[in-house]
FIVOTOR-434246 format. One line per 10 residues: for each residue x, y, z of C-alpha. Coordinates in nm, 2 decimals. Last residue first. Layout:
BEGIN
X Y Z | ...
//
This chain:
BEGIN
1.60 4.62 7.78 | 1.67 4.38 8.02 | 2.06 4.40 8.03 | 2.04 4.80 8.09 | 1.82 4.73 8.41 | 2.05 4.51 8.57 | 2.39 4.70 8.48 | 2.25 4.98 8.61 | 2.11 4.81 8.92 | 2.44 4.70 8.96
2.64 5.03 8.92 | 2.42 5.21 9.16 | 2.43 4.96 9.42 | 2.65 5.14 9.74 | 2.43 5.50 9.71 | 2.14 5.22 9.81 | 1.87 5.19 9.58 | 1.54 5.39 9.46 | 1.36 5.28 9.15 | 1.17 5.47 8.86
0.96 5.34 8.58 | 0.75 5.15 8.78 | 0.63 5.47 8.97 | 0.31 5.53 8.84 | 0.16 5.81 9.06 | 0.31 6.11 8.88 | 0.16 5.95 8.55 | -0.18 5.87 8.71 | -0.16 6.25 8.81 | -0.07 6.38 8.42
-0.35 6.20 8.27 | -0.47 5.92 8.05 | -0.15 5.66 8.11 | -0.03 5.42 7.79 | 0.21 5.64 7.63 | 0.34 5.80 7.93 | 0.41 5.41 8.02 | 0.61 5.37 7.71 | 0.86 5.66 7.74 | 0.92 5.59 8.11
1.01 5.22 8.03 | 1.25 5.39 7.84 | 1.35 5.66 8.03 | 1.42 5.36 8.31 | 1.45 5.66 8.57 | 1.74 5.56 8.90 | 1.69 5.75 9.19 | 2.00 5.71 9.46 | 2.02 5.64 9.81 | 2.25 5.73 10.15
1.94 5.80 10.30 | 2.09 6.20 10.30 | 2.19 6.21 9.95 | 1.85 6.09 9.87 | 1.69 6.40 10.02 | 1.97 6.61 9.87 | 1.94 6.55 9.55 | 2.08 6.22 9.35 | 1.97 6.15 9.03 | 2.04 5.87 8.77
1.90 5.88 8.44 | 1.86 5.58 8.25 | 1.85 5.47 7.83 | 1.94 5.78 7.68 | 1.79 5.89 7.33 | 2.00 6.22 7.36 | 1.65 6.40 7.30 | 1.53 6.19 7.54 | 1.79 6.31 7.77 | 1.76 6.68 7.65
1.39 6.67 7.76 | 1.48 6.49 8.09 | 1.71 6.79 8.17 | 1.48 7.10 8.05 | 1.19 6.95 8.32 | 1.45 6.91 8.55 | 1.59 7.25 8.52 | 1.81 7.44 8.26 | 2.16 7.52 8.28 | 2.36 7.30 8.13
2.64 7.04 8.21 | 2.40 6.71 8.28 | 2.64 6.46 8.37 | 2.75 6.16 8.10 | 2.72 5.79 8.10 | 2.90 5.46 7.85 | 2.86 5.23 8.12 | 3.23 5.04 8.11 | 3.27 5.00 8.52 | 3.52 5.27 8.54
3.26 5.51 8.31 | 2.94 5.44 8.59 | 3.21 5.53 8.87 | 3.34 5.85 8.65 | 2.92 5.92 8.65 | 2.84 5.90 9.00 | 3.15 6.14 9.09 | 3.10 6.38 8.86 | 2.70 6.42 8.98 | 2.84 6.40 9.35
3.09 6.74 9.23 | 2.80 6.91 9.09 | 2.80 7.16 9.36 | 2.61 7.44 9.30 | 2.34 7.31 9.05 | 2.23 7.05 9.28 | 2.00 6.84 9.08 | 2.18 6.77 8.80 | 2.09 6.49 8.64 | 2.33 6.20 8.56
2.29 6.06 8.24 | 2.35 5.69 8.09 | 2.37 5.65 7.77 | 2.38 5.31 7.53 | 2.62 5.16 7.38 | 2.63 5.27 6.99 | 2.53 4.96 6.80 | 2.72 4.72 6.54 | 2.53 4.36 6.51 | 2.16 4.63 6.51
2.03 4.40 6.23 | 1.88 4.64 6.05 | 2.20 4.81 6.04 | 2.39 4.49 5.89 | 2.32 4.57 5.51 | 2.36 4.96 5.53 | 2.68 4.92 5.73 | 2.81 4.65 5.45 | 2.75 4.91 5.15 | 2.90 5.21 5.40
3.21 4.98 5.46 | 3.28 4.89 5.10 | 3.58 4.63 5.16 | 3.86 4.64 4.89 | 4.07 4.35 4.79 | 4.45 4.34 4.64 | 4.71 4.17 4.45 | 5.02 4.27 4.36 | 5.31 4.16 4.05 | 5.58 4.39 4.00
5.67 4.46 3.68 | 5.96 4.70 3.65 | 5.93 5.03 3.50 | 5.95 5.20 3.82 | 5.68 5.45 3.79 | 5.41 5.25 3.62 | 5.59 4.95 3.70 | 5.41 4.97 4.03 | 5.08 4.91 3.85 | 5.13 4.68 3.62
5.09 4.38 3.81 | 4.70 4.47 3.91 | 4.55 4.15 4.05 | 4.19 4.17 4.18 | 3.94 4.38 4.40 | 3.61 4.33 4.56 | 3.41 4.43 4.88 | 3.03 4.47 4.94 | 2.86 4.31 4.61 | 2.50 4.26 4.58
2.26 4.46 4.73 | 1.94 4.24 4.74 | 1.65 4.48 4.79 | 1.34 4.48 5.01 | 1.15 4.80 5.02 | 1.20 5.07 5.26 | 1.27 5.38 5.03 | 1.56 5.43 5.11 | 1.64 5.03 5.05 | 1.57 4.78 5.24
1.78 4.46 5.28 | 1.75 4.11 5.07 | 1.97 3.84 5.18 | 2.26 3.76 4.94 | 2.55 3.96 5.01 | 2.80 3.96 4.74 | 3.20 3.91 4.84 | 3.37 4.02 4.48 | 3.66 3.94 4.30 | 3.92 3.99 3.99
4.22 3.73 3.90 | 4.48 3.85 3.64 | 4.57 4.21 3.54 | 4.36 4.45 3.67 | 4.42 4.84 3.59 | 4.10 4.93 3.41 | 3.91 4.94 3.71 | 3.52 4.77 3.67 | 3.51 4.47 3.80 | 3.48 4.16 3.54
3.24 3.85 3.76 | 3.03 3.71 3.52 | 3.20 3.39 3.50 | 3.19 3.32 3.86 | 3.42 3.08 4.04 | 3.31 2.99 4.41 | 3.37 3.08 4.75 | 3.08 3.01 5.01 | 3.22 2.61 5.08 | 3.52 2.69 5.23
3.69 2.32 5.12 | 3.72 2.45 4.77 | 3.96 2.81 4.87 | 4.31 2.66 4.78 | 4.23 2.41 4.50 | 3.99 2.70 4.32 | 4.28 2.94 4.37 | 4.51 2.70 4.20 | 4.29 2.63 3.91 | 4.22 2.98 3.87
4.58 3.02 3.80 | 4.58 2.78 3.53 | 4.25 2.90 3.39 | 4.42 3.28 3.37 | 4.75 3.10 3.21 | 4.54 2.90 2.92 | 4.37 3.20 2.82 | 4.63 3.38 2.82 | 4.78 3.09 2.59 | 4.44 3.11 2.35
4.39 2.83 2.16 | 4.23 2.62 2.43 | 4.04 2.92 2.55 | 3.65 2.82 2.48 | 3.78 2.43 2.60 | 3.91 2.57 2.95 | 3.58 2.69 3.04 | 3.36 2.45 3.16 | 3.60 2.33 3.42 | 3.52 2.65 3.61
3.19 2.54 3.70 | 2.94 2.78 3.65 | 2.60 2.62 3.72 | 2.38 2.94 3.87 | 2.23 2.98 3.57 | 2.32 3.33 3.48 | 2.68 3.24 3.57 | 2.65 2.88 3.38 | 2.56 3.13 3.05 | 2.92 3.34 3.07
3.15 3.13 2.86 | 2.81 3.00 2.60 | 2.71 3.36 2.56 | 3.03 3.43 2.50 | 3.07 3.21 2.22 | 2.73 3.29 2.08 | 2.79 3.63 2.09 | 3.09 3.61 1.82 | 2.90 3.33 1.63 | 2.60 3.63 1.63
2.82 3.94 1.51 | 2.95 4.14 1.71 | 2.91 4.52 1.70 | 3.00 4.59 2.07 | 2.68 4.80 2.15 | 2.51 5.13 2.17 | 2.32 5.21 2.43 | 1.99 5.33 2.35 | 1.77 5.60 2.57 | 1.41 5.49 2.58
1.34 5.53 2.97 | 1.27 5.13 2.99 | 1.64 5.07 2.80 | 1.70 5.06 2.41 | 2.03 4.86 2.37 | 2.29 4.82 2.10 | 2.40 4.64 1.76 | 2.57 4.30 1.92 | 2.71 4.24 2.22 | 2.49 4.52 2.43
2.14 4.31 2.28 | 2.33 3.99 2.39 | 2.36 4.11 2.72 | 2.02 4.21 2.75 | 1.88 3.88 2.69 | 2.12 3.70 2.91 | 2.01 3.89 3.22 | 2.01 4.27 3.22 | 2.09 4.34 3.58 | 2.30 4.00 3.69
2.43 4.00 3.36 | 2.60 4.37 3.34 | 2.97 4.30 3.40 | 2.94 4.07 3.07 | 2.77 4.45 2.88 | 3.08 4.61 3.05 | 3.32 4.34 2.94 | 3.17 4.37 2.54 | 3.24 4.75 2.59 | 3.58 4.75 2.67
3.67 4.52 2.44 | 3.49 4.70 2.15 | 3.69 5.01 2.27 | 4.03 4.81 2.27 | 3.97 4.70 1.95 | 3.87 5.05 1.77 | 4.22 5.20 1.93 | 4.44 4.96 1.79 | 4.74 4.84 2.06 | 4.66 4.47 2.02
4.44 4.21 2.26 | 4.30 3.99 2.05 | 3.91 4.05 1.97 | 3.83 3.80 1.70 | 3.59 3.59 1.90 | 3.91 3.29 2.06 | 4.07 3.66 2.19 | 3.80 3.80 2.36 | 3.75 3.42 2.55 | 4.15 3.45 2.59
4.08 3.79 2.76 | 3.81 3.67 2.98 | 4.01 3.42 3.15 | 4.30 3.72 3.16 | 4.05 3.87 3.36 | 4.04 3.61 3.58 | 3.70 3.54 3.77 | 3.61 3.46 4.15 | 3.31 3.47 4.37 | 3.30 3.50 4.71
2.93 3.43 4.83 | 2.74 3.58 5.15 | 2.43 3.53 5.37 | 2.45 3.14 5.39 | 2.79 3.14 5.58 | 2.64 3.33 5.82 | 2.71 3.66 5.88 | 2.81 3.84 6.27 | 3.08 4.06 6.14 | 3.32 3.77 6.15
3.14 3.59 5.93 | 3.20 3.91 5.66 | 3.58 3.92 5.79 | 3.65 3.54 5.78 | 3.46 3.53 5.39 | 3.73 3.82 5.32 | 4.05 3.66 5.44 | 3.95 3.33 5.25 | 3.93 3.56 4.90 | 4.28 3.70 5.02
4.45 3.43 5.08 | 4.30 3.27 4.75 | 4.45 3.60 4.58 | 4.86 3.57 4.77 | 4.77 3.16 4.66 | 4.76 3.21 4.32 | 5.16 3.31 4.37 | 5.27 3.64 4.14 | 5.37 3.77 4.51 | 5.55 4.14 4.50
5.30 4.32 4.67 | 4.99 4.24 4.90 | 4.68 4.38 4.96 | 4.39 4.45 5.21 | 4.19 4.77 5.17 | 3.92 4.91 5.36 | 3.75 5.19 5.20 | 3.51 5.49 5.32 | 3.34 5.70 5.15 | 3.36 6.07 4.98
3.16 6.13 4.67 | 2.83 5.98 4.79 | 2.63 5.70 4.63 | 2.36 5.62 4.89 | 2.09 5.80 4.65 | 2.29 5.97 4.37 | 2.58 6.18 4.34 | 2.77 6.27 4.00 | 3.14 6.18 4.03 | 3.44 6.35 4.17
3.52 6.08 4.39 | 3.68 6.10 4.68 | 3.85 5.86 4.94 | 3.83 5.85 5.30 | 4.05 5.57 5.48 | 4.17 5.21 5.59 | 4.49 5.04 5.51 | 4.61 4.68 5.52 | 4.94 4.61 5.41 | 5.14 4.30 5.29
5.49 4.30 5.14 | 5.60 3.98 4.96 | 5.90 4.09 4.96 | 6.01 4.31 5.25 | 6.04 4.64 5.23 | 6.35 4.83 5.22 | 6.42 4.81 4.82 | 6.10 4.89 4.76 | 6.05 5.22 4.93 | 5.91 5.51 4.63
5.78 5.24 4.44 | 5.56 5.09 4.73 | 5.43 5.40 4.86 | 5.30 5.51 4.48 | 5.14 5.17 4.42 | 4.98 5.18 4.74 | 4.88 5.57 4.67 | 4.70 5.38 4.38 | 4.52 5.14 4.55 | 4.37 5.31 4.82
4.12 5.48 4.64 | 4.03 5.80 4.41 | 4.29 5.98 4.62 | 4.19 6.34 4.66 | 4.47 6.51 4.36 | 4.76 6.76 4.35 | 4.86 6.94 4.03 | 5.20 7.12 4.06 | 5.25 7.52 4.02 | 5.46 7.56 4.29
5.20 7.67 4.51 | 4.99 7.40 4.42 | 4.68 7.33 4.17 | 4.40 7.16 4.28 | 4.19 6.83 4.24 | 3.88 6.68 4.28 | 3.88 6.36 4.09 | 3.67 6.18 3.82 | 3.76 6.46 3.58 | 3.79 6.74 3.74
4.08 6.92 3.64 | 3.96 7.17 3.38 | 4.21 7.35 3.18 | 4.56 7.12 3.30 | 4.38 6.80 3.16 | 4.28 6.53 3.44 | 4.44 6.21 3.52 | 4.19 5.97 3.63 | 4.39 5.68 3.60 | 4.72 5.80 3.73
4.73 5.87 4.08 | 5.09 5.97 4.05 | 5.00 6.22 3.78 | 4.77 6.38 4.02 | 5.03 6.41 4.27 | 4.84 6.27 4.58 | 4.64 6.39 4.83 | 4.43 6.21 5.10 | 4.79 6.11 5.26 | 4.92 5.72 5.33
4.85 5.51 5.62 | 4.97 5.17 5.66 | 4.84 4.88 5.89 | 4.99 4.54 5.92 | 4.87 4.22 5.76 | 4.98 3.91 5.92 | 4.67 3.72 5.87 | 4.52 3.79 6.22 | 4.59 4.15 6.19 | 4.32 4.12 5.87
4.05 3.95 6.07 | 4.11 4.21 6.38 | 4.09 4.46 6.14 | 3.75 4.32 6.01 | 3.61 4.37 6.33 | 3.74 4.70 6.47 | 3.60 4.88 6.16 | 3.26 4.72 6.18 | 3.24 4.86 6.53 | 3.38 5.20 6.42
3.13 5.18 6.15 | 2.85 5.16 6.41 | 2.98 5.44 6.65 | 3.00 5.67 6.37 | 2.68 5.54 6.26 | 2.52 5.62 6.62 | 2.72 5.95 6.66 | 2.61 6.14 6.36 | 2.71 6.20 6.00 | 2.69 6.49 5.78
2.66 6.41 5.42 | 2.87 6.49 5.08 | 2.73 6.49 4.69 | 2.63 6.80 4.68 | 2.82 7.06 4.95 | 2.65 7.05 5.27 | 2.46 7.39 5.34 | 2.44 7.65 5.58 | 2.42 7.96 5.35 | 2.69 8.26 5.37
2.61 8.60 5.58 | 2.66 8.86 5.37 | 2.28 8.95 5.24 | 2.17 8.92 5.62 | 2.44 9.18 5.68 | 2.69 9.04 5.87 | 2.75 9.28 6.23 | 3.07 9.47 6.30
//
């Protein structure tokens, strides 16, 4: 029975998800590939864990039984049990590591890669489901487990084809940040009110690059008005109170920080005292890299960090959507979170972690073409009754690594070269009777083609330009291939 046109349902993508094709497939595959190597070269081994979780597992974003959709998308089971999309692939770490800690061995390092969901509101080239790739390990309090992991990530952004002038680790503690809270009046209790003015004086720090130090201040104290008119409000501090953290983060905004600086604003603060301690032995670790650096202004988002935070920041300028020059900033970042396993075992364990934004670093390198779909090779069909010498041209082409396909349709040459360009290949290869008898093959540069029709007046000076096209022995296909895709 036929749909009514009333019935039949809308071809749409749901708000906030994308279709993707084969070239940035092929692209984040390569990007993929690379940084894994990195990570398998420092001992990390691979891990997967399921898109859903128990939403009380997952923890941060746990949503109220009436509407469950607070920051995740999530669903009720059979058995009456809430079951969440990871946020990330922090959490179901935490989770993997609780239920099988007594067989794994301590430290324990994993590397993961995977989807994860957000149930936030979309925006240009902020999507609800992207890709992570997450290096941590568990059970190592060590500075050196987060320096590992802040070399780790400078080796995977060079090894992605960056220089060392195109990127910066930078490095903060947030327990550095805490003692600077702590020496202003803001110590680190249970109350309600405090922990909200905290929170908002390290989202107004997180926002230095954007605002500068004027905007900053204007969050510290009584609020914000931006461009639109809306007003943010602010901390509430008074001026000595901004003044002291004006002073902690002004060496970010001036490009001066040196970590030194900082251990007279926390003298009287021991967590203070222990986040400059342990930045001290990152700092002694990662100094002889050259592009990894402490950062003042660095305070990442998550609520669950403990100790040291990170971020890799590109810094040459990229286009954005709307093809003007941009500089995107951070790429990967992460931190110490040693609370995070005890929320199910109720012992501390400490862990440390980093998290590389794929699509962020795709969009950066794509203009630079360092991750590329090979290109396509297609074998015409010229003899639609026995297709077998088509077969054959192309499994030769595939055993000598030429990514190539035959022509499986129906339609003539005419309908053949269209679907070519349409497939944006680079050659097609034909072999019909006449050269099957000279023991030949025709090979078309479709892109040398492509640029010749552009430059002829009429169809019979196209016919008769023939520099496009070659004939060569049955016995030299893969050469000449080989030849004409290396000078493209």
């Amino acid at each position: 029975m036929n749909r009514s046109k009333e019935e039949r349902p809308k071809a749409r993508v749901p708000r906030g998800f994308r279709d993707r094709g084969a070239a940035e497939i092929a692209a984040e595959r390569g990007c993929l590939d690379a940084i894994r190597q990195v990570l398998e070269s420092y001992g990390f081994d691979a891990l997967e864990t399921p898109a859903f979780e128990y939403t009380d597992a997952l923890g941060k974003f746990l949503p109220d039984l009436d509407r469950p959709n607070e920051g995740v998308f999530s669903l009720a089971d059979d058995d009456g049990q809430w079951l969440s999309l990871r946020y990330d692939l922090t959490a179901p770490l935490a989770r993997y590591v609780a239920e099988n800690f007594q067989h794994l061995p301590k430290p324990f390092r994993r590397y993961q890669l995977g989807s994860v969901w957000r149930n936030e509101k979309p925006g240009p080239g902020r999507y609800r489901e992207f890709t992570q790739f997450d290096a941590d390990t568990v059970g190592s309090a060590s500075p050196s487990a987060d320096a590992e992991l802040l070399l780790m990530a400078a080796d995977a952004l060079e090894a992605l084809g960056l220089g060392r002038e195109e990127f910066v680790v930078k490095y903060n503690s947030r327990k550095l940040l805490d003692g600077v809270l702590e020496s202003c009046g803001l110590p680190l209790d249970e109350s309600r009110e405090t922990q909200l003015r905290r929170g908002v004086v390290l989202r107004a720090i997180d926002k230095l690059d954007r605002l500068g130090i004027s905007g900053v201040r204007a969050l510290l104290g009584e609020g914000r008005k931006d461009e639109s008119g809306d007003f943010t409000k602010g901390a509430g501090l008074d001026k000595a109170q901004i003044d002291k953290i004006e002073a902690f983060i002004s060496g970010a905004q001036a490009g001066s920080h040196r970590l030194e600086d900082t251990q007279a604003l926390v003298s009287e603060s021991h967590v203070g005292q222990q986040g400059y301690a342990e930045l001290k032995g990152i700092a002694q670790l990662t100094q002889s890299h050259g592009r990894i650096e402490f950062d003042p202004g660095i305070v990442r988002g998550l609520e669950y960090y403990t100790g040291a935070v990170f971020e890799a920041q590109l810094t040459f300028p990229v286009k954005n959507e709307d093809g003007d020059p941009v500089i995107m900033g951070s790429v990967a970042g992460g931190g110490r979170y040693d609370d995070l396993v005890a929320r199910f075992t109720g012992e501390r364990v400490p862990a440390t972690g980093i998290s590389i934004g794929v699509s962020r670093l795709l969009n950066a390198l794509r203009e630079r073409k360092t991750t590329a779909l090979l290109p396509l090779v297609i074998v015409l069909a010229l003899d639609k009754e026995d297709r077998s010498g088509g077969f054959a041209l192309a499994a030769e082409l595939r055993a000598n690594n030429i990514r190539a396909e035959c022509y499986v349709g129906d339609g003539g040459m005419k309908a053949q070269l269209k679907y070519a360009d349409r497939r944006k290949a680079a050659i097609a290869v034909m072999e019909g009777a006449d050269e099957r008898a000279r023991g030949e093959v025709t090979l078309k540069d479709l892109v040398a083609g492509a640029e010749l029709a552009k430059s002829v007046e009429s169809r019979a000076a196209w016919v008769q330009e023939r520099a496009a096209q070659v004939s060569v022995p049955r016995g030299d296909l893969v050469a000449k291939v080989k030849e004409m895709l290396a000078s493209r």
